[in-house]
C-alpha positions in Angstrom: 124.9 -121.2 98.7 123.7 -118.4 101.3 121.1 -116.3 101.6 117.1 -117.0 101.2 115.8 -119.0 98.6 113.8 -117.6 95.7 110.1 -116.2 96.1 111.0 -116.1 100.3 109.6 -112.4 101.5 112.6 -109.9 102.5 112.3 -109.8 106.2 113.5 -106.2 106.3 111.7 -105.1 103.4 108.4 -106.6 105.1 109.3 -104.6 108.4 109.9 -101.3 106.8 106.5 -101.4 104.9 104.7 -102.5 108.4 106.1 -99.8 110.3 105.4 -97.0 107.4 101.6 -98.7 107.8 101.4 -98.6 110.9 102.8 -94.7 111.2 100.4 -93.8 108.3 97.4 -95.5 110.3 98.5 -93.4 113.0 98.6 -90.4 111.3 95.4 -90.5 109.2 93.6 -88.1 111.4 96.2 -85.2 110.7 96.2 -86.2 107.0 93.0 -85.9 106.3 93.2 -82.1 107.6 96.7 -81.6 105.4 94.4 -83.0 102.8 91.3 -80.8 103.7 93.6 -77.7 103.4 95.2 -78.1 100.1 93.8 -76.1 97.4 92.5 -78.1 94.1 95.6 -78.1 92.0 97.6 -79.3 94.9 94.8 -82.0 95.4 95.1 -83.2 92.1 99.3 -83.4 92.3 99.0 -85.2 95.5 96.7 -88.2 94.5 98.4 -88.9 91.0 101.3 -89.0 92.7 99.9 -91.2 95.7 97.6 -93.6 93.0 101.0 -94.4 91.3 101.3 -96.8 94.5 98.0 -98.1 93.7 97.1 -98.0 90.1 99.3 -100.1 88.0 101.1 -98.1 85.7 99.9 -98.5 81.9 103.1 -98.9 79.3 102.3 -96.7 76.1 102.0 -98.9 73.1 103.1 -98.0 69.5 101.1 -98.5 66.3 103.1 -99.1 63.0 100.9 -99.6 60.0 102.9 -100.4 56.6 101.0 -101.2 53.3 100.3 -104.9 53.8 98.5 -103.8 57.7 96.7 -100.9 55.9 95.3 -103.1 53.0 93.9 -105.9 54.9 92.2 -103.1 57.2 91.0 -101.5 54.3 90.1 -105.0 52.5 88.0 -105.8 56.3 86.0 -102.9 56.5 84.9 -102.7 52.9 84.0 -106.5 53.7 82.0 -104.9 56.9 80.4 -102.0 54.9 79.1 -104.8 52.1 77.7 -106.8 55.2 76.0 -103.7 56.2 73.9 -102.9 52.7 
């Protein structure tokens, strides 16, 4: 079989990202006045859009409660308001 094996680093992929790096590093000077002449709201797009890189992304979770989930919740926190007295 060809190609690399699983888990190696894609060589291309690794030299893309170093030369965006490298041009970023070269261009934080001129940035950093984009930056300082953006009004707020354009601020505020601009880093949730850049933290996305950063920040890992949180998956929104759903909540069902049928009648057996809501019972023993209630059943728990009369047990907890008992404790309480």
């Amino acid at each position: 079989m060809g190609g690399r094996k699983a888990g190696t680093p894609n060589k291309t992929t690794s030299q893309i990202r170093d030369k965006i790096k490298d041009f970023l590093e070269s261009k934080s000077g001129e940035l950093e006045d984009i930056w300082n002449a953006l009004e707020a709201k354009e601020k505020f797009q601009m880093f949730n859009q850049l933290s996305r890189y950063i920040i890992p992304t949180m998956q929104s979770t759903e909540f069902k409660m049928d009648e057996t989930t809501s019972s023993v919740i209630k059943t728990q926190l009369d047990e907890l308001s008992e404790e309480e007295k």
